[in-house]
KENU-385801 format. One record per residue (C-alpha): residue in one letter; z, y, x. Coordinates in pm, whole numbers, padded with zeros to 5 digits, always signed. Each point is the difference from the previous one (the first is absolute). Layout:
// residues N
AZYX/...
// end
This chain:
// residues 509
X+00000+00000+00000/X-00030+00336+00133/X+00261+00203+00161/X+00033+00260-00315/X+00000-00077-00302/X-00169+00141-00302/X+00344-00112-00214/X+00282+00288+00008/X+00282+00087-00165/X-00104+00140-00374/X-00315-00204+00009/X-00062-00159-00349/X-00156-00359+00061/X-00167-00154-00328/X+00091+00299-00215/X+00364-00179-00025/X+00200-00060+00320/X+00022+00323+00219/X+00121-00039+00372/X+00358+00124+00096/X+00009-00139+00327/X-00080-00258+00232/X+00216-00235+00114/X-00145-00204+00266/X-00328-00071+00194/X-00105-00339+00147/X-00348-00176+00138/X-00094-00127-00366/X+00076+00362-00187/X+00221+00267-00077/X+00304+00001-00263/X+00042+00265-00199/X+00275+00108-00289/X-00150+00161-00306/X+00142+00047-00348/X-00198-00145-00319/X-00082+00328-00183/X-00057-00270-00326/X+00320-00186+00025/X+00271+00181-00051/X-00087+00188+00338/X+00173-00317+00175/X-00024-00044+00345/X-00186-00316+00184/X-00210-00088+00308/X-00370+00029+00106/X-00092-00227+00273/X-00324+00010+00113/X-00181-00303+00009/X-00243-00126+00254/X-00079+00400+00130/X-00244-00155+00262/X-00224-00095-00258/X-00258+00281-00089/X-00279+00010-00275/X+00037-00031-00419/X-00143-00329-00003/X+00177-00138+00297/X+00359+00135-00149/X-00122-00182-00318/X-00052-00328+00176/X+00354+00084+00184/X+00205+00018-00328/X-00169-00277-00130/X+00165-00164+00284/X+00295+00120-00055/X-00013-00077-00383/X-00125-00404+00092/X+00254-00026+00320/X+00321+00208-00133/X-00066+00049-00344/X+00291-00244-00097/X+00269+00336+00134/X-00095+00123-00353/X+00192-00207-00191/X+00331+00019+00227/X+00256+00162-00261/X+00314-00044+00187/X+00274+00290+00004/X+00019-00038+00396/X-00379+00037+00063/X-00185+00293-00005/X-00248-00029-00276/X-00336+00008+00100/X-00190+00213-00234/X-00355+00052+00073/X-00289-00021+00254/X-00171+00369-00031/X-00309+00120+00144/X-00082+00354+00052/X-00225+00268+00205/X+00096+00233+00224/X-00232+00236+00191/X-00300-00230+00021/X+00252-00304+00029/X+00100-00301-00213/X+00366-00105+00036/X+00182-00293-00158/X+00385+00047-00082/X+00249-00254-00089/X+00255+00159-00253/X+00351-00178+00023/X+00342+00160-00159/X+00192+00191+00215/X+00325-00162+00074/X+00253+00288+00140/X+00250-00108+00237/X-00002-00050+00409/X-00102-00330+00123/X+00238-00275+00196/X-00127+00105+00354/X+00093+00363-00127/X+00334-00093-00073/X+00056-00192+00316/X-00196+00306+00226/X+00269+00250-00197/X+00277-00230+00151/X+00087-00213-00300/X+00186-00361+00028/X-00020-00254-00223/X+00279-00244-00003/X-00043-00401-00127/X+00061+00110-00385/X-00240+00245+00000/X-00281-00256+00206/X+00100-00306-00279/X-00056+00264-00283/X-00353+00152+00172/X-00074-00392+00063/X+00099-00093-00380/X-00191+00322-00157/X-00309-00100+00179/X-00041-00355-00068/X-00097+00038-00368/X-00252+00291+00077/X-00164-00300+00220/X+00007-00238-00226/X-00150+00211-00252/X-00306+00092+00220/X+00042-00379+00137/X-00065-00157-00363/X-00320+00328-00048/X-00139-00176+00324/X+00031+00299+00216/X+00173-00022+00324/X+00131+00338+00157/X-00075-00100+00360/X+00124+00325+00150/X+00391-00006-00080/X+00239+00212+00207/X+00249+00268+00010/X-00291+00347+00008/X-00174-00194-00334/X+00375-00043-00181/X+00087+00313-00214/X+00351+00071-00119/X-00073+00143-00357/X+00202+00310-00024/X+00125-00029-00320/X+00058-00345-00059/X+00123-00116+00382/X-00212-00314-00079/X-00276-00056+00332/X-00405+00027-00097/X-00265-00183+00153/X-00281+00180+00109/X-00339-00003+00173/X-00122-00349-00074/X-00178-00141+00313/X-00296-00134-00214/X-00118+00358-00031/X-00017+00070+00378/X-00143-00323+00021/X-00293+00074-00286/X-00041+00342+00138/X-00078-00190+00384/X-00235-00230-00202/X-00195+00296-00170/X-00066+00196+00325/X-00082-00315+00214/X-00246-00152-00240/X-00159+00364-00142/X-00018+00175+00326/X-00039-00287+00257/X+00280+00155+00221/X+00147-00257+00161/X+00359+00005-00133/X+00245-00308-00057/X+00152-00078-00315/X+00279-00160+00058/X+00365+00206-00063/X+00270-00068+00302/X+00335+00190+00024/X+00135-00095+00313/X+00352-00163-00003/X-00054-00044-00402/X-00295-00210-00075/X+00023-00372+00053/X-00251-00199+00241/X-00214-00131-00328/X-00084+00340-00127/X-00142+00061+00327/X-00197-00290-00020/X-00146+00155-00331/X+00229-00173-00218/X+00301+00131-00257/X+00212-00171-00200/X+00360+00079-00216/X+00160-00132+00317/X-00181+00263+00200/X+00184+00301-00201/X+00316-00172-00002/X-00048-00004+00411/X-00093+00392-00001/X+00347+00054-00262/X+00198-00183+00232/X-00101+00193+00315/X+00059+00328-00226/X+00359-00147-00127/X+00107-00044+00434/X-00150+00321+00109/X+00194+00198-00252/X+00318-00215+00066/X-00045+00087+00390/X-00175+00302-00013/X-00235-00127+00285/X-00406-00091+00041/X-00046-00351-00087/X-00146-00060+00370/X+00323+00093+00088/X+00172-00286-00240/X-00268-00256+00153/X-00030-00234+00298/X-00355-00018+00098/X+00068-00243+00276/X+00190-00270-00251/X-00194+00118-00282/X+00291+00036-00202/X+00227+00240-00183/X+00302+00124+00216/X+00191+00279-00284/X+00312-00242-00034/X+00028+00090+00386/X+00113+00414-00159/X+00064-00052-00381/X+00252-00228-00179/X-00065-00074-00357/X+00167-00277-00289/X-00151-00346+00183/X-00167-00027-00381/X-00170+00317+00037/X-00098-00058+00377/X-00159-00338-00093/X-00220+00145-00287/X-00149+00273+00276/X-00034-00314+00234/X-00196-00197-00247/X-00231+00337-00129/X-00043+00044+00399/X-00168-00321+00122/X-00273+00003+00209/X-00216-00297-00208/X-00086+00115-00345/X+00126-00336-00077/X+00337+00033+00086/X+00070+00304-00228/X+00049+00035-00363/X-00278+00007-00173/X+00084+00166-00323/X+00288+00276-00092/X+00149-00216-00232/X+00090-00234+00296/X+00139+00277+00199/X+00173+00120-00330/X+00151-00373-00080/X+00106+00026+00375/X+00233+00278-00050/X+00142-00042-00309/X+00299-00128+00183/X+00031+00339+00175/X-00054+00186-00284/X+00234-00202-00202/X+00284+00132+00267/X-00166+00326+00077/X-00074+00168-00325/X-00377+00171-00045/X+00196+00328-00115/X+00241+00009+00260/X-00309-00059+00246/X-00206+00266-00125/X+00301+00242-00070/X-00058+00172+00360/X-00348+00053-00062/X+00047+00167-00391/X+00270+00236+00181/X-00260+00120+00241/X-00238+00111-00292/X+00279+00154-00176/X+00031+00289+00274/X-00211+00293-00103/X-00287+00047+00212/X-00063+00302+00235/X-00324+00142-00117/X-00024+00220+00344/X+00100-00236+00257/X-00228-00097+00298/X-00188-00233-00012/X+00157-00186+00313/X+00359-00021+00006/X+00097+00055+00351/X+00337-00170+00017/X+00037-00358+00057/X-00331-00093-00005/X-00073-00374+00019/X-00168-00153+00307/X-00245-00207-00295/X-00364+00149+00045/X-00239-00034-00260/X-00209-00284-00004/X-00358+00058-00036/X-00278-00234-00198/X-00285-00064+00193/X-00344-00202-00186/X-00073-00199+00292/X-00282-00273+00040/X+00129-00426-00136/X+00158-00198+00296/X-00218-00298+00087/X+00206-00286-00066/X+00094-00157+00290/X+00173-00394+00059/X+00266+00180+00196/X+00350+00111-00164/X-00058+00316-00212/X+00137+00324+00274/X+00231+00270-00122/X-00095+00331-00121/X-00191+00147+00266/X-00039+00366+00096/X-00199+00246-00200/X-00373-00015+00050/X-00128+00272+00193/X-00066+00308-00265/X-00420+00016+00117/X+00022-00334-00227/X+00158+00124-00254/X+00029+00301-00262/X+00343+00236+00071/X+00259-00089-00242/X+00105+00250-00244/X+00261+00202+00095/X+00206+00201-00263/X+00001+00377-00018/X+00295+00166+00106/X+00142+00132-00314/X-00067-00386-00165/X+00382-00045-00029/X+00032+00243-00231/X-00056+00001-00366/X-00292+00282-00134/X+00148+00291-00102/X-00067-00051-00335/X+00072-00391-00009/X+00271+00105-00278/X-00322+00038-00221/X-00102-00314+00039/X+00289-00112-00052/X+00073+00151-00310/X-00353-00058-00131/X+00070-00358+00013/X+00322+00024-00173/X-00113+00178-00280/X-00305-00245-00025/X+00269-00334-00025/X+00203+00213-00250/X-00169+00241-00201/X-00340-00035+00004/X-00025-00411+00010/X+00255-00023-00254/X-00194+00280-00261/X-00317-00219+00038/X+00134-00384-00028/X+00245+00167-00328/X-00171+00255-00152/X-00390+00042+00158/X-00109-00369-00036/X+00136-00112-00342/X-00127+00348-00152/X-00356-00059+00219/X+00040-00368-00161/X+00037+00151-00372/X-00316+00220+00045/X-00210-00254+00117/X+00084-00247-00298/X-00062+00293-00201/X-00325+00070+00164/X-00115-00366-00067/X+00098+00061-00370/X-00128+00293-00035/X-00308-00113+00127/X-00049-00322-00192/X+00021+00236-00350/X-00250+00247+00180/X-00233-00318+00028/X+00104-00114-00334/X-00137+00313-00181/X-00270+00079+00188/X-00108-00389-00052/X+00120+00021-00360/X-00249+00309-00021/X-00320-00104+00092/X+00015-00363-00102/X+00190+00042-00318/X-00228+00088-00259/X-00184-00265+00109/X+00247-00288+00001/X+00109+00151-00388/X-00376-00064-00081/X+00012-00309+00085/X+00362-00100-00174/X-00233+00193-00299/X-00233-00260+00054/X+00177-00313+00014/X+00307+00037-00126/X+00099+00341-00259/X-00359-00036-00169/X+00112-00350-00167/X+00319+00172-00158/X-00175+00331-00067/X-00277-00145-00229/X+00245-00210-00183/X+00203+00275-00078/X-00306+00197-00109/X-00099-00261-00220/X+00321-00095-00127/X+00030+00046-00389/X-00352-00206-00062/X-00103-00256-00187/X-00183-00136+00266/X+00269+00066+00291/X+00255-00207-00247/X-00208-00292+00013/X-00068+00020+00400/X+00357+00012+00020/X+00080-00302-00213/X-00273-00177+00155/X+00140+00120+00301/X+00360-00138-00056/X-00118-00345-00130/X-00196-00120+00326/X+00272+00141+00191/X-00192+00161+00276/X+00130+00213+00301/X-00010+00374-00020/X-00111+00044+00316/X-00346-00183-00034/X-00075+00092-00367/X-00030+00342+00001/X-00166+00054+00326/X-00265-00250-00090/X-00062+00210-00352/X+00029+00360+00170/X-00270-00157+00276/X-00268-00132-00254/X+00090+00281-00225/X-00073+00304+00242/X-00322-00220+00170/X-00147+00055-00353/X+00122+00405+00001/X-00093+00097+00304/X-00020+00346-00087/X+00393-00019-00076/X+00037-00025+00392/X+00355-00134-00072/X+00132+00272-00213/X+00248-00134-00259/X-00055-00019-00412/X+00207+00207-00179/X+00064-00027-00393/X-00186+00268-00150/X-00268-00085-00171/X-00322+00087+00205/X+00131-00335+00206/X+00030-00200-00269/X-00367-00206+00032/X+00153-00013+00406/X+00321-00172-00146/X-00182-00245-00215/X-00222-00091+00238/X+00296-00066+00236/X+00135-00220-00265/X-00282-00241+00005/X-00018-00038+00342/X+00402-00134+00013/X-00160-00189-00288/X-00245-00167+00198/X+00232-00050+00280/X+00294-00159-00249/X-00344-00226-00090/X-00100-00109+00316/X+00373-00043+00131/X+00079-00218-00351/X-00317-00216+00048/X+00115-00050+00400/X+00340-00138-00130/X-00143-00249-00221/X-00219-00144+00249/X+00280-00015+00191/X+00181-00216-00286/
// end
């Protein structure tokens, strides 16, 4: 990417999320805060994806990637993950740029903590270790492994105390992938954190047991407050922390196990390294573990303080992830982490913006928008919004089946009355008209001795009678006396048909 930057402060990015500041730069993009000018004006985080990557329909190809490879982050809903919201695309002075949008999570990472002099005791490592677990087996069971776990990608949430996950491996990874295979640079793929990533996921593997490695490296450098090469004997290949930290024999053994060398030996789910401390738990309670850690939180924050605390300031430094190339595999015994490739092979690692520690200036905002989402605005629209919105849409249906009633009613009903005229109101009509006669008595007692159905007497008589008055054209006899011959002659047709019915039902006999 270029050494400025088109994207400053104020700058509105897809007529929604405008820039506040950025908040780190690394070899695969820039992060930058901005506030969502259509959600409440909440805060959350731009991270641009893949910057190396130049052209409209090259970018397009890139998210496509991204979608395919990483497309599964989008359905992580987990209260310690960052939410990942959308991939946007946008252009900027005769550029194309994609942006992944993630919420903002406000609070200073682990390695901030221990850099600002902070210890954590053996409560407060059990209730990190037991917060974690089911945020990994919740991404575990999505099929997602983090692969980049340690203390700069653990956020303590400010207002809860509880620690975040952030910066998901599989995106670094995805973004290597995009820029390798769309503009032929030669770049590895692979994601290695020296000290924290296990000998398989340099071979280009990653598994549960993998994260469960990187937690447990996290777990001893906050305990000791040293690098994990430090904790580490490369010559024996083993772990040497018991040498300068005593912990409960149960806990110790748990690290042990999450530790080993072989993927084999470890556990390979959470719910084995949960089942393994129950005991512990049982005699250490989770509250009285994670009381330490709440009490921090508690303190108010200093809105103006440095960034970098100078006083006791840990000896930890921050561990950087480098995409390096797959390790061949090899017959010989995996070798411990080595030394960080040399940086012409790889892209810089992003390194945070001074003021990053502290919260925006107007976090509160965010804040608050949130709140009065959960309880004002979500509660008007589940109570009152959606069942009135539910009303007027049954109401809509209604009224729109009688609009199609009428209108149908309208244009098709004088037509479905002349034919009930026809074939069913004539037969009633002319026997009423005729009612009174001579000749009407006798159809009618006629009628009533053959016993014949109404419904195929009549019709039959109207039929022949208006075939032989065509000029009628269905109209109905009244009883005044110009329709008189009309009524007669309607009487001797029901004659006829009384004739030819009688004669059938003889036959029949």
């Amino acid at each position: 990417m270029p050494h400025s930057s088109p994207i400053h402060p104020d700058l509105i990015l897809d007529k929604r999320y405008k820039i506040v500041r950025m908040l780190g730069q690394g070899g695969f993009g820039r992060v930058y805060l901005a506030e969502n000018l259509n959600r409440f004006h909440e805060y959350c985080v731009l991270k641009e994806f893949a910057p190396q990557v130049k052209g409209t329909a090259v970018l397009q190809r890139a998210a496509e990637l991204f979608q395919r490879e990483a497309g599964v982050l989008y359905q992580l809903h987990h209260p310690q993950i960052p939410e990942f919201r959308e991939l946007i695309q946008t252009h900027l002075n005769g550029e194309d740029y994609l942006f992944l949008v993630q919420q903002y999570i406000e609070g200073p990472t682990y390695w901030e903590l221990l850099e600002q002099g902070q210890k954590f005791s053996e409560p407060d490592a059990l209730g990190l270790l037991l917060d974690l677990l089911p945020v990994l087996e919740y991404i575990h069971a999505q099929g997602v492994i983090h692969r980049d776990i340690s203390p700069d990608n653990l956020i303590q949430q400010r207002f809860t105390g509880k620690p975040v996950l952030i910066d998901f491996g599989g995106v670094k990874q995805v973004a290597a992938t995009a820029v390798r295979q769309l503009t032929q640079q030669p770049i590895p793929t692979q994601l290695e954190k020296p000290g924290y990533t296990p000998i398989e996921q340099r071979y280009g593997k990653a598994s549960a047991a993998s994260d469960l490695y990187a937690l447990a490296v996290t777990i001893l450098v906050l305990l000791t407050g040293k690098n994990p090469a430090d904790l580490y004997d490369a010559h024996q290949r083993t772990w040497c922390w018991r040498q300068t930290l005593k912990l409960n024999s149960q806990f110790a053994a748990v690290l042990e196990k999450m530790l080993a060398e072989r993927e084999c030996d470890r556990y390979t789910s959470t719910q084995e390294v949960r089942q393994a401390l129950q005991p512990l738990v049982r005699s250490h309670p989770v509250s009285q573990a994670q009381t330490l850690a709440v009490a921090r939180v508690a303190q108010p924050a200093q809105p103006t303080a440095p960034a970098r605390q100078p006083k006791a300031k840990s000896s930890v430094s921050r561990a950087k992830t480098w995409v390096v190339a797959p390790i061949a595999r090899q017959p010989v015994a995996p070798t411990p982490p080595p030394t960080p490739p040399a940086p012409a092979l790889a892209p810089a690692p992003v390194s945070p913006a001074p003021s990053s520690v502290q919260p925006p200036k107007r976090s509160f905002l965010g804040f608050l928008g949130n709140l009065v989402s959960w309880l004002v605005i979500k509660p008007i629209y589940y109570l009152l919004l959606k069942p009135i919105w539910y009303l007027v849409k049954k109401l809509l249906i209604l009224g729109i089946s009688v609009l199609v009633f009428v209108g149908v009613s309208y244009w098709f009903g004088p037509a479905l009355l002349a034919w009930l005229k026809d074939s069913i109101i004539p037969s009633s009509q002319i026997a009423d008209s005729v009612a009174g006669s001579s000749c009407q008595e006798q159809v009618l007692k006629r009628y009533e001795a053959l016993n014949l159905p109404t419904g195929s007497f009549y019709p039959q008589v109207n039929e022949k009678f208006y075939a032989q008055h065509p000029e009628l054209k269905g109209r109905t006899l009244t009883s005044k006396p110009e329709d008189a011959p009309l009524r007669q002659d309607w009487c001797q047709i029901a004659d006829e048909v009384l004739d030819q019915t009688e004669r059938s039902q003889q036959k029949l006999k």
